[in-house]
Backbone bond lengths (Angstrom), bond angles and torsions (degrees), N, CA, C in turn:
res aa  C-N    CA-C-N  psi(-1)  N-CA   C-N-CA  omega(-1)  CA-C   N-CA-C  phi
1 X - - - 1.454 - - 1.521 108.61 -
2 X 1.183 132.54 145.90 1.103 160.99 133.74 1.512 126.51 -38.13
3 X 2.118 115.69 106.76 1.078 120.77 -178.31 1.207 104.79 -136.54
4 X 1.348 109.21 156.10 1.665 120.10 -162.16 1.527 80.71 -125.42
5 X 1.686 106.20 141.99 1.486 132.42 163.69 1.258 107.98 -121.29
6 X 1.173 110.36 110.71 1.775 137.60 176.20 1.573 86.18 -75.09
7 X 1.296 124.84 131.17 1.463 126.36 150.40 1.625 115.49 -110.45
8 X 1.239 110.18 110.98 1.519 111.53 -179.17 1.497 107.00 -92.83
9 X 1.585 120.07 135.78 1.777 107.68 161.86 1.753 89.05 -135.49
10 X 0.797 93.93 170.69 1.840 111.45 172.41 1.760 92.05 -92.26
11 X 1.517 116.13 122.59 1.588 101.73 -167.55 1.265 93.86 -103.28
12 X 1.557 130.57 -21.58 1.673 104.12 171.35 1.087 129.23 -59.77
13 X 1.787 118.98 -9.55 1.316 113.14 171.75 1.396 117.75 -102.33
14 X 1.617 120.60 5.72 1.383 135.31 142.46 1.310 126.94 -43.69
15 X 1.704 92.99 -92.85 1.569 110.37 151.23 1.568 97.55 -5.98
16 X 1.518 104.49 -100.96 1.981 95.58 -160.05 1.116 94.85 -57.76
17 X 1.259 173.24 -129.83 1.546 133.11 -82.97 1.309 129.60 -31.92
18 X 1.265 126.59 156.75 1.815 149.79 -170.47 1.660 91.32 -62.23
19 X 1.482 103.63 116.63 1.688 104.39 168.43 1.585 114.96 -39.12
20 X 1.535 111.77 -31.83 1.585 106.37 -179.15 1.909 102.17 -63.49
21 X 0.589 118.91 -64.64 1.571 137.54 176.88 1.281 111.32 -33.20
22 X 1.610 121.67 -44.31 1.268 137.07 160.69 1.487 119.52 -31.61
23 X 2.015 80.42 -66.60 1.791 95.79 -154.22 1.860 95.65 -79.01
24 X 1.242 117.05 -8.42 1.579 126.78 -175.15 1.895 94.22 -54.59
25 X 1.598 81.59 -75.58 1.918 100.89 -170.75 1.288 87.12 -30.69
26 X 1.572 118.53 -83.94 1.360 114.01 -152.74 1.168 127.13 -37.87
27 X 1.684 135.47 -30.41 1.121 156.30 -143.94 1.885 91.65 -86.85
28 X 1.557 105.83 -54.41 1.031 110.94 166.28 1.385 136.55 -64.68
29 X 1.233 124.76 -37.10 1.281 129.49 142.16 1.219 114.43 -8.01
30 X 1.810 100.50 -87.38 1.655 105.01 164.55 0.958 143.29 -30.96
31 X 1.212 126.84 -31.77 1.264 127.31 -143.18 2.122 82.07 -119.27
32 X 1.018 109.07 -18.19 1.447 114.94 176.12 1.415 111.64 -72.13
33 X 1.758 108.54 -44.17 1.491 106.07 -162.22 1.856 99.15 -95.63
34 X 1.063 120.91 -9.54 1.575 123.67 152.54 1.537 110.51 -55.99
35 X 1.492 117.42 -39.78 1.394 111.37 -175.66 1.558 112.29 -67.97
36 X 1.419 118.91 -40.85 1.119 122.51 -137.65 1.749 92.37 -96.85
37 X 1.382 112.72 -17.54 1.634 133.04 -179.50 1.434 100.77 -72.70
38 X 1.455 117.15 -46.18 1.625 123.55 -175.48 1.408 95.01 -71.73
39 X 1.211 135.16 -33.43 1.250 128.39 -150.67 1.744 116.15 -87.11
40 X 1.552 96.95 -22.96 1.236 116.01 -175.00 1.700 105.98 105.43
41 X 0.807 121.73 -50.34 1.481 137.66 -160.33 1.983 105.03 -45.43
42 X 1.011 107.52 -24.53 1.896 106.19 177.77 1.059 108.74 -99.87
43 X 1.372 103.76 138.84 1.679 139.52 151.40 0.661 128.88 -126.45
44 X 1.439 135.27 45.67 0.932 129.31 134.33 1.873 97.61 149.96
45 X 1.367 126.90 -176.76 1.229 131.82 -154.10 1.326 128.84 135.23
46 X 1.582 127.28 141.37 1.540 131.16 -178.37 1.398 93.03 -172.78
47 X 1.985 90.71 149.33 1.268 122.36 178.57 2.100 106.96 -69.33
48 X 1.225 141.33 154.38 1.169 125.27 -151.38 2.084 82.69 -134.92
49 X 1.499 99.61 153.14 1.722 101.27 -167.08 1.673 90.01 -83.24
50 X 1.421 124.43 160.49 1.649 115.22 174.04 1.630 114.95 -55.79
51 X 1.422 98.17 166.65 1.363 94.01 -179.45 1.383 114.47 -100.96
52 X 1.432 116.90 66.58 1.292 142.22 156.46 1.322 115.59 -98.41
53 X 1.671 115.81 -14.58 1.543 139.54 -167.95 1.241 81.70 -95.69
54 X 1.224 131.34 -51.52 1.681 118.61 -135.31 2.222 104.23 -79.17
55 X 1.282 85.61 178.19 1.582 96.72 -163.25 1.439 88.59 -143.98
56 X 1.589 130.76 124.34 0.918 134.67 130.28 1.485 145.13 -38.93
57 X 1.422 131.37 147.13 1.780 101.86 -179.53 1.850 74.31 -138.13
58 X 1.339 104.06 165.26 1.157 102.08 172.10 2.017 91.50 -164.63
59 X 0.999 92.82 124.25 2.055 101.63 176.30 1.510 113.50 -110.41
60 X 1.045 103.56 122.62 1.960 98.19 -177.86 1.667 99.61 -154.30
61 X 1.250 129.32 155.36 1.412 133.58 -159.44 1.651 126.11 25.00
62 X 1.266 102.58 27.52 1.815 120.05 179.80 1.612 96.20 91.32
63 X 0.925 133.42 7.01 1.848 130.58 173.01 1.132 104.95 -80.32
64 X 0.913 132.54 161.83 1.679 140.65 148.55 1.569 99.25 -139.50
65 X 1.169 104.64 140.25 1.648 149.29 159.19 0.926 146.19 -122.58
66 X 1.442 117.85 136.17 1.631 110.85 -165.14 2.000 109.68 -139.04
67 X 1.070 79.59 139.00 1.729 85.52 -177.27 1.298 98.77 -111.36
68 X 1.690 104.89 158.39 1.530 120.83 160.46 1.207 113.90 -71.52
69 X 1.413 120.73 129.75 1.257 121.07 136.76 1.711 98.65 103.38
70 X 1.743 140.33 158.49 1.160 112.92 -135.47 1.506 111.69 -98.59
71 X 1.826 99.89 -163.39 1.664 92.63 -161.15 1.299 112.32 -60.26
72 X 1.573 137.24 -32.86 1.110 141.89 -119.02 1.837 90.70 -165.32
73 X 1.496 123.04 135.44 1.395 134.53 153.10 1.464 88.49 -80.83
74 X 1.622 84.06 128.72 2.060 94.18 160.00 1.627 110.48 -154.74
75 X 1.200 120.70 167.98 1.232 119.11 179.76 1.456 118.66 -59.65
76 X 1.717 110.31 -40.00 1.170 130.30 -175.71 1.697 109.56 -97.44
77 X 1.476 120.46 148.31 1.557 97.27 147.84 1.214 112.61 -125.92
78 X 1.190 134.50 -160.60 1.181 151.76 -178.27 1.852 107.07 -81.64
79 X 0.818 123.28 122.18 2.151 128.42 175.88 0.746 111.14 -97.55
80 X 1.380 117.93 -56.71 1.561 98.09 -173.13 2.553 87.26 179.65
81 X 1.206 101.51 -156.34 1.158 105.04 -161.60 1.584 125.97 -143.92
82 X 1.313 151.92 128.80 1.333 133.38 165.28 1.604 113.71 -107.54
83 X 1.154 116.72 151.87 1.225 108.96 177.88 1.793 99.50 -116.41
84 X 1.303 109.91 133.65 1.782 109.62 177.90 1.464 95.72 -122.62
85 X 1.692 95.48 157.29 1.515 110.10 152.05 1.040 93.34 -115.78
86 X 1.845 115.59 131.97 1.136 151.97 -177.88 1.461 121.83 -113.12
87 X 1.524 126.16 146.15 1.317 110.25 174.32 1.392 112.23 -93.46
88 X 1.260 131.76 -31.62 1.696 139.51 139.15 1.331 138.83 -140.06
89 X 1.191 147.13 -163.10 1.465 155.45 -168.74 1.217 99.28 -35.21
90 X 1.523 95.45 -59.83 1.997 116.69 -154.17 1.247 83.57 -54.96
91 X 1.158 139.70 -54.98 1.386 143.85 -132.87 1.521 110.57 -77.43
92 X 1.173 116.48 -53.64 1.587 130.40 173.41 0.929 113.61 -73.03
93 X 1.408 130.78 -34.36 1.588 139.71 143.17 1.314 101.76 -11.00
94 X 1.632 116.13 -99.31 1.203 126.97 -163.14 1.276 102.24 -50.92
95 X 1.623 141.63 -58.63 1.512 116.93 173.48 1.202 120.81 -33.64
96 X 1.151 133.13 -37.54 1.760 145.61 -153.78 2.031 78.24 -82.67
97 X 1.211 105.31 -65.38 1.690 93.79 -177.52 1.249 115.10 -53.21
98 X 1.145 127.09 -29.15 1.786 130.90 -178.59 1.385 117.69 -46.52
99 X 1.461 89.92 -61.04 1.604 122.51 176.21 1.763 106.81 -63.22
100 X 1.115 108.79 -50.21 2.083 97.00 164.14 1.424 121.39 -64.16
101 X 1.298 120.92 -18.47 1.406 124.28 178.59 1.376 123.84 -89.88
102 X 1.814 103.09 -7.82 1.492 105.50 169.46 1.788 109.11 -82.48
103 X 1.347 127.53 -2.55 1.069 118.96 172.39 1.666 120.36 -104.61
104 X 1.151 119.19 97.57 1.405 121.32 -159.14 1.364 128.09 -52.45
105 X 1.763 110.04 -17.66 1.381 114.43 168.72 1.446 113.86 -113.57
106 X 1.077 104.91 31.48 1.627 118.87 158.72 1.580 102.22 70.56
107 X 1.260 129.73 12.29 1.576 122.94 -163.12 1.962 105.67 -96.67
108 X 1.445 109.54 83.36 1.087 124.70 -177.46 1.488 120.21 173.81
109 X 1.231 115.21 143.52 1.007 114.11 177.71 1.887 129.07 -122.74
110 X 1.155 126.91 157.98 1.701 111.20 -168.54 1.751 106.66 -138.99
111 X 1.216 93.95 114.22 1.667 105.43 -176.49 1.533 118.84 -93.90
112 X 1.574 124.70 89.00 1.192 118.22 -174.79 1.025 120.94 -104.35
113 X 1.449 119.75 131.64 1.249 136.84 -147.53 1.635 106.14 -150.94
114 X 2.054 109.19 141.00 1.316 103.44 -162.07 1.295 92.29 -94.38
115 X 1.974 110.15 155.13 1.681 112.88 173.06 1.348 99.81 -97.63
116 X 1.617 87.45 140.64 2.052 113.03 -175.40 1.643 88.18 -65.61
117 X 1.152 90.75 106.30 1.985 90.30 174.01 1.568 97.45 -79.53
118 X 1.440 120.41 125.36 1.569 113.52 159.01 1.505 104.11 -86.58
119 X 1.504 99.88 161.33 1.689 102.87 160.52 1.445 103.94 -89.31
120 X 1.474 100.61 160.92 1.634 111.82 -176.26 1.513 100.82 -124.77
């Protein structure tokens, strides 16, 4: 089965961290999504630009509109994403913990959630 990992961080307190600290995470990152590639378990995944990039769309009475910047103020946002094939809950679970344990002061969060597989 198919699970999606939402990675949330608050990125202004990304953003400022010490470039060493930066290039650390990332290192781990890497060295995470090599694991999870050997392992079988990924399909796919990317880091996401802040949501200072992002653009809202919103369509209602045949209009569409779009705002700068994202849907919702929140403490957290959205970073970026992995996609696994999993054999169950437990399973994507513990990736979802993997992925919190690459940040050493715990400042992130991981929302795993199963994809509605359609048939084709």
């Amino acid at each position: 089965m198919k699970y999606i990992a939402l990675i949330f961080e608050n990125e202004q307190k990304a953003a400022a961290a010490p470039p060493a600290e930066q290039e650390a995470l990332f290192g781990r990152y890497m060295a995470f999504t090599e694991e999870v590639k050997q392992s079988g378990h990924l399909r796919g995944g990317e880091p996401l630009q802040p949501t200072s990039t992002a653009t809202t769309v919103r369509a209602a009475g045949g209009k569409v509109s779009t705002l700068d910047g994202p849907y919702a103020e929140t403490k957290e946002q959205l970073a970026g994403f992995y996609l696994f094939e999993c054999k169950d809950l437990d399973e994507a679970i513990e990736l979802g913990a993997r992925i919190c344990r690459l940040h050493e002061k715990g400042e992130v969060a991981v929302e795993v959630r199963p994809v509605l597989e359609i048939p084709q």
